[in-house]
Structures are given as C-alpha cells and as structure tokens.
FILUMZA-520991 format. One record per residue (C-alpha): residue number from 1; x, y, z; residue in three letters. Coordinates in steps of 0.2 Angstrom, whole numbers. Each point is the difference from the previous one (the first is absolute). Example, Ala and Ser with C-alpha at 12.3 -4.5 7.8 and 13.67 -1.06 7.14 Angstrom:
<recs>
REC    nr       u       v       w   rest
REC     1      62     -22      39    ALA
REC     2       6      17      -3    SER
</recs>
This chain:
<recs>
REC    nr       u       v       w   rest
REC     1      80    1000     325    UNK
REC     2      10     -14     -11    UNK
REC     3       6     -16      10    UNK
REC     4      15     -10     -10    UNK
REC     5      -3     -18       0    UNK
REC     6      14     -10      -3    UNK
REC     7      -3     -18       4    UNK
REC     8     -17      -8       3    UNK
REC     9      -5     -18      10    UNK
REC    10     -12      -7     -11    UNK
REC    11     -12     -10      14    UNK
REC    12     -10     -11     -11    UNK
REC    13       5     -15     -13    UNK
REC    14      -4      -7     -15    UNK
REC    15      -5      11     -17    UNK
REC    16      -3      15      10    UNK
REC    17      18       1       9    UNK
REC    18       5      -3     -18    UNK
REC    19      -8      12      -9    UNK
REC    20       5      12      17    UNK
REC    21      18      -3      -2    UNK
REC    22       1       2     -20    UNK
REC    23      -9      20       4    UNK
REC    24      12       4      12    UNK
REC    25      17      -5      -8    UNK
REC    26      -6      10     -13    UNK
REC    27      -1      14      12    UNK
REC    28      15      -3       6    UNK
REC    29      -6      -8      17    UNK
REC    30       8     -12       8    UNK
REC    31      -9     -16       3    UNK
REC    32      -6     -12      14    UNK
REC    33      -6     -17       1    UNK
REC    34      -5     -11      12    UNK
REC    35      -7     -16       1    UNK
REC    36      -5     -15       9    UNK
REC    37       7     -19       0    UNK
REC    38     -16      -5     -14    UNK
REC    39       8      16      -9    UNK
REC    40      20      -2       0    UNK
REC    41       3      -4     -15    UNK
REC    42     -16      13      -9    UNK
REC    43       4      11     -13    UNK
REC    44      -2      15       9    UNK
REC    45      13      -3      12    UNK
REC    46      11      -5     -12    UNK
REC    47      -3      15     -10    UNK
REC    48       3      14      13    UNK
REC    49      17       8       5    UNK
REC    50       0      -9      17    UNK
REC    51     -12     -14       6    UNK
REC    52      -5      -3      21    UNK
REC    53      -8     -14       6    UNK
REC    54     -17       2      12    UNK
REC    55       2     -12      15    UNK
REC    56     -15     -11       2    UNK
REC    57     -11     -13      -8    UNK
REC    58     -18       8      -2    UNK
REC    59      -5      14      -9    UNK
REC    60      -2       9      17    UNK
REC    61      16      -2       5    UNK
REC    62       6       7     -18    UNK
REC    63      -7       9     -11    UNK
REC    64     -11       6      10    UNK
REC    65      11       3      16    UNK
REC    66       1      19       1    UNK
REC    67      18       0      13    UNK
REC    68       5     -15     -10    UNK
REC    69       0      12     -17    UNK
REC    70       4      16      10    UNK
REC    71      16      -9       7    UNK
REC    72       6      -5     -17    UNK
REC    73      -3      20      -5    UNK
REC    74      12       5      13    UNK
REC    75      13     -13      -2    UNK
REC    76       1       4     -20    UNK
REC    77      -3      18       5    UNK
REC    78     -15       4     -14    UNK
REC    79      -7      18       0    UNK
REC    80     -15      -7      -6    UNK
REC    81     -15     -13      -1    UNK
REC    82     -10      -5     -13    UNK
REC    83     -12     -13       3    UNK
REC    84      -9      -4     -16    UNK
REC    85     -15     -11       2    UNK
REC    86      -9     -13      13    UNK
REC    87      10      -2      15    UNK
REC    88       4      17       9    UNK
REC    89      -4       9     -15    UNK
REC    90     -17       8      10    UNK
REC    91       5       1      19    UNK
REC    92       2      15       5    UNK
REC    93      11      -4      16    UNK
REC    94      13      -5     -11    UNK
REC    95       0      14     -12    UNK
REC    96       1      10      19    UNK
REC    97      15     -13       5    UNK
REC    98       9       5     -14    UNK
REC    99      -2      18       1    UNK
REC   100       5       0      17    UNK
REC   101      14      -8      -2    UNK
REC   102       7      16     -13    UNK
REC   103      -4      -9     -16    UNK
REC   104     -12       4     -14    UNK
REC   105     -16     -10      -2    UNK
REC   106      -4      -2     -20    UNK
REC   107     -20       2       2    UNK
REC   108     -12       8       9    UNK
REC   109       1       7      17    UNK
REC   110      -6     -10      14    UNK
REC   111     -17      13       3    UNK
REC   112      -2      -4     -19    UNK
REC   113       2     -19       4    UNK
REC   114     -13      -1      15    UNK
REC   115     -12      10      -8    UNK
REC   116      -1      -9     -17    UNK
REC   117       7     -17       3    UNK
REC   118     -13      -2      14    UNK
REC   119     -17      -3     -12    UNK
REC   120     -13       5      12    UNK
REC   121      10      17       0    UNK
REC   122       1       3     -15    UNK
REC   123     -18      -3      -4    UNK
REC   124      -5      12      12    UNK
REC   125      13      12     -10    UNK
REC   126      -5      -4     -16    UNK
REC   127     -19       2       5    UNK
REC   128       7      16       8    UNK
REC   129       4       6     -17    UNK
REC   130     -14      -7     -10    UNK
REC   131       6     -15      -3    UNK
REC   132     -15     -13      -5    UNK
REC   133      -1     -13      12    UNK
REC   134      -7     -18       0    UNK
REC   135      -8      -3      18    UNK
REC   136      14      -7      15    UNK
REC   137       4      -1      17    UNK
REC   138       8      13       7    UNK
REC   139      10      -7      12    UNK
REC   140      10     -18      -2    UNK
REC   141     -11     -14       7    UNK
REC   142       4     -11      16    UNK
REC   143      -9     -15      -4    UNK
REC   144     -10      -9     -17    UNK
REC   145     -17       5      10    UNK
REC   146       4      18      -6    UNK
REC   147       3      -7     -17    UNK
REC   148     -17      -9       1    UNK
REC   149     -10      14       6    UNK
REC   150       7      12     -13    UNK
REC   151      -5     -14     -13    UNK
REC   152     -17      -1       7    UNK
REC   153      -2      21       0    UNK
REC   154       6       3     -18    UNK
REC   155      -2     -19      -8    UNK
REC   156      12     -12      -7    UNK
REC   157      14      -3      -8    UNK
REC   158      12      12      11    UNK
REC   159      19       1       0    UNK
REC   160      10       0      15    UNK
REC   161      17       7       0    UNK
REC   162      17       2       6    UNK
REC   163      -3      18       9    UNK
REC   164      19       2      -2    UNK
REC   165       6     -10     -15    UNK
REC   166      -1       3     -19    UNK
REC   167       6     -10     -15    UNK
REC   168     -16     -12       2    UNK
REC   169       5      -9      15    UNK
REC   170     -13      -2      14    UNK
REC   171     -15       3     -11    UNK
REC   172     -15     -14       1    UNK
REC   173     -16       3     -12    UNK
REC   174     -14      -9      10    UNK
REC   175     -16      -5     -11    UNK
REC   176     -10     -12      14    UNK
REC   177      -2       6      20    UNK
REC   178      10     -18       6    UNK
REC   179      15       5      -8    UNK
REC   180       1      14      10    UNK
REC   181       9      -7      15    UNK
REC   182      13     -11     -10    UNK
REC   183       2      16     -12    UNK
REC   184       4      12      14    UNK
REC   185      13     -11       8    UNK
REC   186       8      -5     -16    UNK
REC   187       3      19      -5    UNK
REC   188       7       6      18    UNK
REC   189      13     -17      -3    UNK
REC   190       4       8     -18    UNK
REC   191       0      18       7    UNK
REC   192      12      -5      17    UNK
REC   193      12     -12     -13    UNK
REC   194       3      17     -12    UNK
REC   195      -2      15      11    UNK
REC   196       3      -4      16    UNK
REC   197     -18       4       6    UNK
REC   198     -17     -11       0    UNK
REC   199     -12      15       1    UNK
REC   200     -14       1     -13    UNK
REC   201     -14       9      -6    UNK
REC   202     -16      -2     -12    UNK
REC   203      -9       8     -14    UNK
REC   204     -13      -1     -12    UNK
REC   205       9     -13     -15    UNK
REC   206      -7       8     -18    UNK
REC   207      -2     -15     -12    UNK
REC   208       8       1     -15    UNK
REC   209      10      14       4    UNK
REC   210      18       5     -10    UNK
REC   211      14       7       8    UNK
REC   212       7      14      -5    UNK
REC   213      15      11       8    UNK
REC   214       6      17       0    UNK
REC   215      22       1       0    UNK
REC   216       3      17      11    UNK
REC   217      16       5       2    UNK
REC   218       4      17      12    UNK
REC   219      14      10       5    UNK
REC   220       4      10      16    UNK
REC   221      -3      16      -9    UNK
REC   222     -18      -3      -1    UNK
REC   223      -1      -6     -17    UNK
REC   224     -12     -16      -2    UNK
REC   225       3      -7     -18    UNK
REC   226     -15     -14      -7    UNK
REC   227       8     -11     -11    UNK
REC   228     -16      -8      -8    UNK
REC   229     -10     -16       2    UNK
REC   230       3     -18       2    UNK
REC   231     -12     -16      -1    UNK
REC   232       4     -14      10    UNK
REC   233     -16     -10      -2    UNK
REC   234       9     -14      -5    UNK
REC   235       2     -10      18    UNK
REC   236      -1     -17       6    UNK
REC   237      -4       0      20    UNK
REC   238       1      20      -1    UNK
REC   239      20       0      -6    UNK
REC   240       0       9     -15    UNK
REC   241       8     -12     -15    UNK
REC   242      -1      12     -15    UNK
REC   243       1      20       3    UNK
REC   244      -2      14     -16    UNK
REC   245       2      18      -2    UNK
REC   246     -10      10      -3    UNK
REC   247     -16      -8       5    UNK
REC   248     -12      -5     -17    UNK
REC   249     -18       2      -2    UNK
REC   250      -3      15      14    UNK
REC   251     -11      15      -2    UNK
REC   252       8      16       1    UNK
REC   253     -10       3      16    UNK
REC   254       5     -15       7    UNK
REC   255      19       4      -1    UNK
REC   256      -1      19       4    UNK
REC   257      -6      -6      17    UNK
REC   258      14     -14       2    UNK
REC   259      12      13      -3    UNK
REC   260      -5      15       9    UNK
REC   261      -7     -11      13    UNK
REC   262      18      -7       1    UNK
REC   263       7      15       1    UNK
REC   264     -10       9      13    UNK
REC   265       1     -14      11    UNK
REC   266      19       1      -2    UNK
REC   267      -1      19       3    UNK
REC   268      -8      -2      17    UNK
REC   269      10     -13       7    UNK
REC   270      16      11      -3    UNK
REC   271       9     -17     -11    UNK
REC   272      14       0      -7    UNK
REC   273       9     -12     -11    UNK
REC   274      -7     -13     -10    UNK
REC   275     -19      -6       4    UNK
REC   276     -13      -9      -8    UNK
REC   277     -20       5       3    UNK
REC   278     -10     -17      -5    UNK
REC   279     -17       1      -4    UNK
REC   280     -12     -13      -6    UNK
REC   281     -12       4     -14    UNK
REC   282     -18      -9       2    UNK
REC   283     -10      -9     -14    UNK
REC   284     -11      16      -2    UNK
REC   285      13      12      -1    UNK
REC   286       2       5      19    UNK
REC   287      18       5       6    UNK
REC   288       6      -4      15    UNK
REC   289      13       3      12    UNK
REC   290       9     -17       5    UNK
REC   291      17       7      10    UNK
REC   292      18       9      -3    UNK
REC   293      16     -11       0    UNK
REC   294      13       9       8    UNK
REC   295      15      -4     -10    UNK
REC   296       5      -5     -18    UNK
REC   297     -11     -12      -8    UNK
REC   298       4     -17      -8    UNK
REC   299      -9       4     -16    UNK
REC   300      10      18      -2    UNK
REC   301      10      -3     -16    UNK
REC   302     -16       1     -11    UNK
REC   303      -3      16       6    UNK
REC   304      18       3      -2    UNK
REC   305       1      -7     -18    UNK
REC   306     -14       9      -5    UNK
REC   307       5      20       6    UNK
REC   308      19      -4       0    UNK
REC   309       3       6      19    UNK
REC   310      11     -13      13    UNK
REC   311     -12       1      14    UNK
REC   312      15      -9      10    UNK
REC   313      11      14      -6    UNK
REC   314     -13      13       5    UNK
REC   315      -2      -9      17    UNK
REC   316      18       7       3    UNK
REC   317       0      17      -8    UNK
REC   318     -14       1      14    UNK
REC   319       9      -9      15    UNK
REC   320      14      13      -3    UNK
REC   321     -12      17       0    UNK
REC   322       1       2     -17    UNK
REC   323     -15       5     -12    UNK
REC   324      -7     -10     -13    UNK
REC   325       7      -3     -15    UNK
REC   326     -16       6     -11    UNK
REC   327      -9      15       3    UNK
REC   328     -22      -9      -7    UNK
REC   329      -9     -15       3    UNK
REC   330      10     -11     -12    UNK
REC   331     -14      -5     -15    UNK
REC   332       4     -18      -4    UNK
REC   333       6      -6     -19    UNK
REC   334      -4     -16      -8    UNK
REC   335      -6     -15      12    UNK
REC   336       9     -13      11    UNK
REC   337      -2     -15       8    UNK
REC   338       8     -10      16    UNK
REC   339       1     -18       0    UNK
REC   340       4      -7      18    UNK
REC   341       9     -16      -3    UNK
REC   342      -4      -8      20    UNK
REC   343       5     -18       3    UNK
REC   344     -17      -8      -2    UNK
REC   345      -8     -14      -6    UNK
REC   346     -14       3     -10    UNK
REC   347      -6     -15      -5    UNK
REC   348      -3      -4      19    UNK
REC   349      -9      17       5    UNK
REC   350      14      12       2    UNK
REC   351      10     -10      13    UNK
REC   352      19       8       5    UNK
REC   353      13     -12     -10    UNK
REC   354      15       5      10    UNK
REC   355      16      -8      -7    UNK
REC   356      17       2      -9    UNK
REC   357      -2       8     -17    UNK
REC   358      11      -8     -10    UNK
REC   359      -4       9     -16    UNK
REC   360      -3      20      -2    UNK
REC   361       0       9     -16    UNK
REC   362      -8      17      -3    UNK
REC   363      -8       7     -15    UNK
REC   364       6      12     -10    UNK
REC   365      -6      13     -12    UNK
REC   366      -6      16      -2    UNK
REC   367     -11       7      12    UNK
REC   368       5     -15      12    UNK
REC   369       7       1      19    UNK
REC   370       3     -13      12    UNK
REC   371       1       6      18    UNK
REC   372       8     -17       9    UNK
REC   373       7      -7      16    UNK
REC   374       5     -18      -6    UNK
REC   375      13      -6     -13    UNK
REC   376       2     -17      -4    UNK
REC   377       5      -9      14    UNK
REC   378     -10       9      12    UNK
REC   379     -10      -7      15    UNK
REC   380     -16       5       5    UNK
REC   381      -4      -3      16    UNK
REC   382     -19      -4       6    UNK
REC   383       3      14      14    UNK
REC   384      -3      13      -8    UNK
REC   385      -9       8     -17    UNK
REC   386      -4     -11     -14    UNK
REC   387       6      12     -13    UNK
REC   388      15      -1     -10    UNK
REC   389       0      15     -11    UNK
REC   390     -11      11     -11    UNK
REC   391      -3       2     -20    UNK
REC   392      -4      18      -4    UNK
REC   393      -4      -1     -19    UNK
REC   394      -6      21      -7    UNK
REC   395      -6       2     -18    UNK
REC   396      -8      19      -8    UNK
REC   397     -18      -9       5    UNK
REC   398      -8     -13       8    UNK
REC   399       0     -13     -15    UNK
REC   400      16       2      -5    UNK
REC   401       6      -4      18    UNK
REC   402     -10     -14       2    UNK
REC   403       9      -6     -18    UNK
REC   404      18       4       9    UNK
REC   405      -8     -11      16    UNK
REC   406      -2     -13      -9    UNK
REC   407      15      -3      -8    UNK
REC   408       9       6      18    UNK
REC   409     -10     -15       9    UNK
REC   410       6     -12     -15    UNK
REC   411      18       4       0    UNK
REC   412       4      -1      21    UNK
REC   413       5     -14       8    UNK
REC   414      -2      -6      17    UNK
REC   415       4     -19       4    UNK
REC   416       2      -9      17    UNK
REC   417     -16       8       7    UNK
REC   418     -15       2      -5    UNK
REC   419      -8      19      -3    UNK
REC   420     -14       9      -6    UNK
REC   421       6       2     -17    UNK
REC   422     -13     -13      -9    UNK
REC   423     -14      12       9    UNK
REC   424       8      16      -6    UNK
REC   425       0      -7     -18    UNK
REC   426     -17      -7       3    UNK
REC   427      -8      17       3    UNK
REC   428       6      10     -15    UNK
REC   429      -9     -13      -9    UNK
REC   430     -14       2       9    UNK
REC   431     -12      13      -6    UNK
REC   432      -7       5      19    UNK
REC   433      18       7       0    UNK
REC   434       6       6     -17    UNK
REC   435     -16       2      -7    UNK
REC   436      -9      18      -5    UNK
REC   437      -7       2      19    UNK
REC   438       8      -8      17    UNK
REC   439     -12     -12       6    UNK
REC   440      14      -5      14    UNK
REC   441      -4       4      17    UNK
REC   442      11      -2      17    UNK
REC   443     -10     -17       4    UNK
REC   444      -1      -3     -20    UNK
REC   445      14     -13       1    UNK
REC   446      -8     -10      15    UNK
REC   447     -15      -2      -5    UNK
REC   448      -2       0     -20    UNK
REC   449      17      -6      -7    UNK
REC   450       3     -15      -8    UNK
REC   451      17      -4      -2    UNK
REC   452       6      -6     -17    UNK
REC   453     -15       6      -8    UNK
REC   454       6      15     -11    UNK
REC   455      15      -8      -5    UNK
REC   456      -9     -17      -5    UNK
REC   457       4     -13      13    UNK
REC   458     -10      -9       8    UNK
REC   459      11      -1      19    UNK
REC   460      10      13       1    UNK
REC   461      12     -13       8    UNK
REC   462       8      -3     -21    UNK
REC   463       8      18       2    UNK
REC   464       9      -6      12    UNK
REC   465       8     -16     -10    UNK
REC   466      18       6      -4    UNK
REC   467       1      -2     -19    UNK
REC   468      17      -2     -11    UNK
REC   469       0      11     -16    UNK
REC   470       8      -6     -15    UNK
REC   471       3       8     -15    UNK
REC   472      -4     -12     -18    UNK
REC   473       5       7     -17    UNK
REC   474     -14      -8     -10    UNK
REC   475       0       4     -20    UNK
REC   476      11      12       4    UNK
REC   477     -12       8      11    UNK
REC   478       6       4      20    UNK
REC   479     -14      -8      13    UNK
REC   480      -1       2      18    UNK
REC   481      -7     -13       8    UNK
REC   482       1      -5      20    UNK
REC   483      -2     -16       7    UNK
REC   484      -2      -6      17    UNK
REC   485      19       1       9    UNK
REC   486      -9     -20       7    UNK
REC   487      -2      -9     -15    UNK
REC   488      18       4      -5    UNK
REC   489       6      -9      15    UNK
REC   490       4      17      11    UNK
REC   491      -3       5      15    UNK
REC   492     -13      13      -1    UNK
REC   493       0      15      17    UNK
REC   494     -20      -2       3    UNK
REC   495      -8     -15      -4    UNK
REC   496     -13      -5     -15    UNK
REC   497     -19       0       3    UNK
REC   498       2     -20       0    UNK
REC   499      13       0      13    UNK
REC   500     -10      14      10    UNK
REC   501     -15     -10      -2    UNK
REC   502       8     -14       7    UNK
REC   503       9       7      15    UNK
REC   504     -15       9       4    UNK
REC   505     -11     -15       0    UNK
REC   506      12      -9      10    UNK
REC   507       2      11      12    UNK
REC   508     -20       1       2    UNK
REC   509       2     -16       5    UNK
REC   510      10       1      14    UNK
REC   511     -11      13       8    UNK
REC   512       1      17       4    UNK
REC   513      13      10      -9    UNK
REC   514      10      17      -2    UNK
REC   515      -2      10     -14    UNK
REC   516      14       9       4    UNK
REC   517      19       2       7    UNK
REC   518      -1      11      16    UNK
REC   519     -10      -3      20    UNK
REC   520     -16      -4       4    UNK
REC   521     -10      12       9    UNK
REC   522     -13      -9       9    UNK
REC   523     -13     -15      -2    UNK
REC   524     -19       5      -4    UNK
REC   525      -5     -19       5    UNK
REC   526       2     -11      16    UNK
REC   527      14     -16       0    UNK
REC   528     -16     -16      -7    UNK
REC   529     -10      15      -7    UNK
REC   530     -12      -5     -16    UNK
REC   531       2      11     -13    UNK
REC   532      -7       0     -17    UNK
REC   533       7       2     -16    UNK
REC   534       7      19      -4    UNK
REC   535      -1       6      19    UNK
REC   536      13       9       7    UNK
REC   537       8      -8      12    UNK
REC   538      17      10       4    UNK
REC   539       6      17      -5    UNK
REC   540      18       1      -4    UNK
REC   541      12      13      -5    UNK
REC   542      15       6     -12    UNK
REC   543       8      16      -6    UNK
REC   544     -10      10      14    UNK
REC   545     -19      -6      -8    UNK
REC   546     -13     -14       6    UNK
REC   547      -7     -15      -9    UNK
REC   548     -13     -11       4    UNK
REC   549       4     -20       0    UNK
REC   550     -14      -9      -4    UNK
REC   551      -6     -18      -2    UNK
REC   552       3     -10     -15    UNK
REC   553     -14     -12       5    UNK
REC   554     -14      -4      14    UNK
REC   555       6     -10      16    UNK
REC   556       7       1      17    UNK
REC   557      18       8       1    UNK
REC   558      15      -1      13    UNK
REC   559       9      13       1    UNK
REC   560      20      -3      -1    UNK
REC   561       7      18       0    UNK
REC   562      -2      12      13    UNK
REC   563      -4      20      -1    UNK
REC   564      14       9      -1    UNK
REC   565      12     -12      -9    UNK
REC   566      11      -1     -17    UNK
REC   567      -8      -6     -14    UNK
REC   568       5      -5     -18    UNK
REC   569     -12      -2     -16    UNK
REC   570      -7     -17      -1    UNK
REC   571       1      -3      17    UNK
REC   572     -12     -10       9    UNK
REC   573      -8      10      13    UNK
REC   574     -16     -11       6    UNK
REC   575      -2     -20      -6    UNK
REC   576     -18      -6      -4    UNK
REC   577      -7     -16      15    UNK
REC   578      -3     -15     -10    UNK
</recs>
C-alpha cells in the first residue's frame, strides 16, 4: 500500500538538511527547516520552503528535543520526517513519536532501530547469523572496573563504546590499564553530549585494522538491495576524513563475506530503508563485524556516484511503500572519493576552528560534486559538527580519481576558518594512501602521520599562510606565482608560521592555554598542583569532541577558569607561581 508524501520536516541541519531538501523538491515535496538561534541565518533554513525556530539554547533543548520538533511538524502540518544523520537520526522513540502522530518516518521502523542501533544487539544478531566477531561484552558496562577486568581477561588495547551512538563519537581506544578510568568517563561524556545516553560497552581493539562498510538499502516488499563496499580507513580520532567506493585491495573472499554478511544481517532484522553494515578488516586478513548505522550515511554520495542510485530519493520511494527502483545488487562503475571538508586546524592536531567563513568557492569539473551547508558568509558555530561540506570527486579508476582529487583539492576555497584541506591534499601525495596497496589504517592517522611530509613542508602550519597569486607575463611567457597575502601589506584570514610561532610562544608564557574556542570539561589537576611539561592537565571540548589541555612547561599552576565555563582560543586557563 502507497502512502503520498507531500511535505517533509527535515529535523537535522547543516549539509545533510541540504542535501535532504534539494531530493525532495525534486520529488515534488514540500520542505521543512528548523533551526536553532547558532543556526538562524544557515543555509538550510534559508533554502527550505518555510523555516521554524527550535526554542532553546543547548542542543537538548533543540535539535535534539523530540516535542520541540514534533511541535514544529504539527504547526507546519508535515506528513513526514526525515531525520538524516547524528541527532535523532537513530532513536527509535522518535521515529515511533512521529508515526504516532499520523506522519511517515523516512527510515527504518523503530524494531529495526532497537535491534541494530543498539550494538550489543546487533552483535548477538550478527553472531546469530555467522557473523565473525572480535570478543565484547554483552551487556553495557556500569562502571571502568568492568572495563578493567575485560582488559585483564582478553588483554590490551580495548575500545569502549557508545552502546547507542555511531558516527565515531564515544569511542576510546585504551593502550595502558591507567587510562582506563579517565577513557571510560571521557567516552560516556562524548556518548551523553551526542546521543543522549552515557551507556557503554567493550571489545577486543584489532591493531591495524581497516574499515570497511556495506551500503544496504531495503524495501517493504522484502527486497534487500547491497549497494557495494566502502573504505573509510582514513580517520583521525575514529571520524572518517576521506571515504571510497568501492573498497581497493580486498580479496574476493573478503567482500563476498561483507556483502552477504550485510545482507543476511539486514534480512533478519526485518530493515527497511537505508543502512550501512561496518566491518573492520584486520592486518591478517580477518573480517569483522563492527555495527549497523540506522539511517543515511555521511559518506553516501561515493556510493551514489559510483552506481548512479540517490539513496535520498530511494529513502522516500521506501517511506511511501513503494519498491525499489532496481530490480540486482547494483555493481559499482569506475572509483570515487569523499573529501570531508570539517572546520579543523591541522596544524595544531585536528582542533574544531569554528568561525565565519568568509570565503567559499567550490570546485568544478567533471566528475566533481560538492555536497555543502555553508556559502560565503556563513557562521559555524562551535555547538555543533565541525563539518562544512563534502567533495566527492569519481573517475573510471582509482588513479584517475585520485588525479581529478587533486586538482578538486587545489581549485576550493575556504577562507575565515581553518579546515582540513591541507591534510586532504597531504594524503593523496602520500603513498600509504595513493600508493599500489592501502597501508592506512583507522589509528593510521594518530599514530604514524606526519603532517606536511608528502607535500614537502616541514610544519604543516605554511599551508595554512594565505597566499596572493599573481600572474607575470615574462618573455612572453604567462607565470603563476603566489606570494604571501603578508608581505604585500594585506591582511591575511590565518596567520603566518612566524606570527603563529609568536602568539603561541607568548601565550606559553602566560600559562596554561585553550587550544580551542568552545567549554571546558573538567580539570585533571588540583588548583597549586605541579605538573611537568606535556601532562594533561584539563580536558575541554568543541563541536561535540574532547581535547586534552596540556602544559607548555614544568611548574606549579593556578587555575583561573572553572569546569563548566566558556572558553575562547588563547585563553589563559591556569597561570604558572613564580
């Protein structure tokens, strides 16, 4: 039985509430924003037929405010929800709020949600169905004891995870048995801050291990579709950076039992919609079943570029009891890549550089798309995600893609904040990545990257040095040439590597100081404690993720900011005695 949709709330933000609402007025649908105060002026809201505000201040209260968004449904009157990624995207009480208020849910049913977005359930389905499965508690764990005693049972390192969460968030690889305590409480924060719920569990961590992911999509009239393989190795913290499809360098073996794994588990849950099934892939070959994400993916266009089906689109055909729109298992063409383009500063480990973008440009060319929630102008907010939009560059193979990448990553333009750019373009230099085998693995970037190296530089603080280009006509002969935007007496967006040598070292000297705009989470040290140089000392937090603060230098510190508060980049947090 068909169900007519007609106009859709779109309860989400960003590039996902973009890309949502571009689907549907192309189906016809009518579409929903809403937004918070951070998010007044964001480009989803502007882009949607009609725009609703979400009273509050926190994400809680938001975003993530099941009446709030209900009550925003009814007042527009929407026959539907779709709720993209992060937030709501997995809570099953929502997608049953919204049912049972007489509108269509665009995903799974909430049975489908419990079973599969709850990860200790699904491992006991996927184990149910053959599913390999590295070794984990069953149940979520009350307490870092637990973790403890599972480390000293199966051995270190161990990860302990969100039990209902996905995207990366809540997840803390522990290598030594004292950071056990600090890691538990840390990912229960992270896990409570983006889904609502602290709960963890704990599994056997596989070192070196890839990531590689099944995209599923199912109807209502049984049929359950395998759209191929994804790698999304490439991570720093465990959120994916760089995402292709189909996934290099596996056996035949290896993907059979990715897909019809995928599928089987899919089967028995009774899913419909759009899914993903992640795996990890060991050093020595082993597959392993990680967990399903309930919902539409972030990485979804490189699967979409390379077998030409909007899973978005789909997601609706589905919602409204219709069948698929292809009949197999759609066999990929060619090779694609996704380029997450997040608000980050590189050169100072990944650290959310929330801000007003005052420049963007996106590349062009064939086989180029650029999935965005900012324009020029646009203000991201250190609330929420530090992404600002994607770069999904396809090719008929992997080299020729990596060639379009590269000139993809050279033409965009991003000014006001700093991104992740400079990495992106640092890696498809790098031969671990676009060499003849992937030697990248989840932690790869943590533990064995060197930024700047592939590209030549010796901090990759210079990619960051806004440059002026100037155009010489010399013998007749055109030459590009680009010169610091500094030396030419402009004002430049991020500062040189002199000028950020000097600020940092002056703020060294005052004491203790934020890496980052956003709150500070908690102390790790006593008010007169003596710390040495490098020990963390405070943890803080922006664009729902954790950093450590540490000490620039040995000594005695004051602290002058208390747990809790507002803080900006630079500021001092903790003054040295004399």
């Amino acid at each position: 039985m068909s169900t007519q949709i007609t106009s859709c709330l779109i309860a989400n933000r960003g590039e996902i509430a973009v890309r949502i609402i571009r689907t549907a007025r192309d189906l016809g649908i009518r579409t929903i924003a809403v937004y918070s105060d951070d998010d007044a002026d964001a480009l989803h809201a502007r882009l949607a037929d009609e725009a609703y505000r979400l009273p509050g201040e926190t994400t809680s209260e938001t975003y993530l405010s099941i009446e709030a968004l209900l009550d925003v449904a009814r007042r527009a009157h929407a026959d539907s929800v779709h709720p993209g990624y992060g937030f709501l995207s997995e809570n099953a009480d929502f997608a049953r709020a919204v049912a049972d208020n007489g509108m269509t849910w665009i995903g799974p049913t909430p049975e489908a949600i419990e079973v599969l977005g709850d990860k200790l359930r699904a491992r006991a389905l996927a184990e149910k169905v053959g599913a390999p499965l590295a070794p984990g508690t069953p149940d979520p764990i009350d307490d870092w004891q637990e973790a403890r005693d599972f480390a000293e049972a199966h051995g270190l390192p161990i990860a302990i995870k969100a039990a209902y969460g996905g995207g990366g968030r809540g997840i803390k690889v522990v290598w030594e048995a004292e950071e056990i305590e600090a890691a538990f409480a840390s990912a229960g924060r992270e896990a409570q801050e983006a889904f609502g719920r602290p709960e963890c569990f704990v599994e056997k961590f596989l070192v070196h291990p890839r990531h590689v992911e099944a995209q599923v999509l199912a109807d209502t009239h049984g049929n359950v579709r395998v759209l191929g393989t994804r790698d999304c190795s490439v991570q720093r913290r465990y959120q994916k950076l760089i995402e292709e499809a189909p996934a290099p360098f596996l056996s035949e073996e290896q993907e059979r039992s990715i897909i019809e794994g995928a599928r089987a588990i899919c089967e028995a849950a009774d899913y419909v919609s759009a899914g993903t099934v992640e795996y990890i892939v060991s050093e020595d070959g082993t597959v392993s079943f990680l967990e399903v994400n309930t919902r539409v993916q972030v990485e979804h266009p490189v699967t979409e570029a390379v077998t030409g089906i909007d899973i978005v689109a789909e997601q609706f055909r589905i919602a409204a009891g219709e069948k698929l729109s292809f009949d197999e298992d759609s066999t990929p063409h060619g090779h694609a890549f996704e380029f997450r383009i997040n608000a980050e500063d590189v050169s100072h480990g990944f650290i959310p550089n929330p801000g007003e973008v005052t420049e963007f440009a996106a590349p062009t060319g064939p086989g180029v798309r650029t999935d965005s929630g900012v324009v020029s102008g646009s203000v991201i907010p250190g609330a929420y995600d530090s992404m600002l939009a994607k770069v999904i560059v396809s090719g008929r193979d992997r080299a020729s893609a990596l060639r379009r990448a590269a000139d993809a990553l050279n033409e965009i333009t991003v000014r006001g904040v700093r991104t992740v750019i400079p990495f992106h373009r640092d890696m498809l230099a790098h031969p671990a990545f676009a060499g003849d085998e992937l030697k990248v693995y989840t932690n790869w970037v943590d533990t064995e990257y060197t930024p700047g190296e592939a590209l030549g530089y010796e901090d990759i603080e210079q990619a960051y040095t806004e440059r002026t280009t100037m155009t010489i006509d010399i013998d007749g002969r055109l030459h590009t040439v680009g010169i610091p935007t500094g030396l030419l007496g402009a004002f430049a967006n991020a500062p040189s590597a002199a000028e950020g040598a000097s600020e940092d070292a002056e703020a060294d000297a005052e004491g203790v100081t934020s890496p980052l705009a956003g709150s500070l989470v908690s102390w790790s040290v006593e008010d007169g404690a003596e710390v040495t140089e490098g020990q963390t000392v405070a943890i803080a937090e922006a664009m729902k993720m954790e950093t450590p603060v540490t000490a620039p230098q040995a000594g005695r510190i004051r602290l002058r900011v208390e747990a809790g508060e507002k803080i900006t980049r630079g500021q001092v947090l903790a003054v040295y005695e004399d």
